[in-house]
N, C-alpha and C positions, 0 to 999 in steps of 0.2 A: 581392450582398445574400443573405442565408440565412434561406430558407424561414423561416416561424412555427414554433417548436417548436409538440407537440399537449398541453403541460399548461397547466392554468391554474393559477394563483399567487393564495393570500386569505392572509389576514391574521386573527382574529377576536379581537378585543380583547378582546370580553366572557367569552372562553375563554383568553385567552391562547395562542391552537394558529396553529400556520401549516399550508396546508396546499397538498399540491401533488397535483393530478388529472392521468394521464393520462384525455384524451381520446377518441384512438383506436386500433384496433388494431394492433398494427406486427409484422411477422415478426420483430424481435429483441425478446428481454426486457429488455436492460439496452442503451440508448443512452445511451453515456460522454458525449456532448454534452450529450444531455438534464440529465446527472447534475449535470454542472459547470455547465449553465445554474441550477438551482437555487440552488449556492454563490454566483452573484450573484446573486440573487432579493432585493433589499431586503425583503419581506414575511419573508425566513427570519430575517432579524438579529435582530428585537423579541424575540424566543421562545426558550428551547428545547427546547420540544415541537409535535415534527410529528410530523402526519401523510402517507403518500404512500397513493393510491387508486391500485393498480395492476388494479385489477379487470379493464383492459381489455386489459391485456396478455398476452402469451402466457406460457405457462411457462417458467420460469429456467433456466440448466444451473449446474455446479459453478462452473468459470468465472468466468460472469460475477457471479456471490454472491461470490465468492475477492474478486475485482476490488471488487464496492460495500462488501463489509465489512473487506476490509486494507488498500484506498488510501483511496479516496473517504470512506467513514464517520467515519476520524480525521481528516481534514481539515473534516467539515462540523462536527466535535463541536469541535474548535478555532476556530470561527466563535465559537460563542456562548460559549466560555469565560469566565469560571470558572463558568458554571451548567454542569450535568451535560444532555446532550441527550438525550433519550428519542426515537428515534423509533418509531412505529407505523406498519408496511404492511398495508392494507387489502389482502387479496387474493381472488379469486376460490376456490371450493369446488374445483375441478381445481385450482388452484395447490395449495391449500393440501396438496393429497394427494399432488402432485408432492414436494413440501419433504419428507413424511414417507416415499414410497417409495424414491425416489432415494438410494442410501445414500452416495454421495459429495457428492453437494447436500446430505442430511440431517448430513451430518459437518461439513460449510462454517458451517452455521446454527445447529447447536449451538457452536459455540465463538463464533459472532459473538454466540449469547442469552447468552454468561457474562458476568456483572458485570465489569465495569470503571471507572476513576476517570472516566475522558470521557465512556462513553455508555451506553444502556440499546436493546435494540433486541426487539422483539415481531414476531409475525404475527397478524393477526386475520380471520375472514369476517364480522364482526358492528362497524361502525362506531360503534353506540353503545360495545361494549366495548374498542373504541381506543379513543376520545377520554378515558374512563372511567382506563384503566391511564394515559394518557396527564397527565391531571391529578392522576394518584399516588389515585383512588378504587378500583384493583384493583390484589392484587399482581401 
């Protein structure tokens, strides 16, 4: 049997948003398990805007951004098709400075934020301003 992942999985109907919280801290940024446990997450189907709260995570490398924005993201945006999937990652203030220093992290993330027909993908430190772009009230 395999451990409890450490996010939790809501639904919020009256927002229409699904959202998925890590938990706790983990020395890797991106667990692929993690990732794919979402894509069965039934709370992700009803929606296609999520949110992920990665606040508690550590900071990302190129990597593994390469890996959630060229495999995983087009497979989660074909989940909800034909809605267009918006997702928003809550991240932490050291995250967020990480994504802008790092210039090959920074280069991964700018072409995953380009418009596309499947998805739309943000970073925010401010959850009211996810949920906000999230429901199409910011560009």
């Amino acid at each position: 049997m395999n451990p409890p992942l450490p996010i939790q999985f809501a639904y919020r109907p009256d927002l229409d948003l699904f959202t998925a919280r890590w938990l706790t801290f983990h020395t890797h940024s991106t667990e692929r398990s993690e990732y794919e446990a979402v894509l069965r997450a039934p709370e992700a189907l009803g929606t296609p805007h999520w949110l992920f709260d990665v606040r508690r995570r550590p900071t990302t490398n190129a990597d593994a951004a390469r890996w959630v924005t060229t495999d995983w993201l087009p497979r989660a945006a074909a989940l909800v098709r034909p809605a267009h999937l918006r997702l928003a990652f809550l991240v932490a203030p050291v995250r967020a400075e990480n994504l802008r220093a790092d210039d090959e992290l920074r280069a991964v993330m700018e072409a995953a934020y380009a418009a596309t027909d499947a998805f739309a993908l943000r970073t925010f430190t401010d959850e009211g301003a996810a949920v906000a772009w999230l429901l199409g009230q910011l560009a």
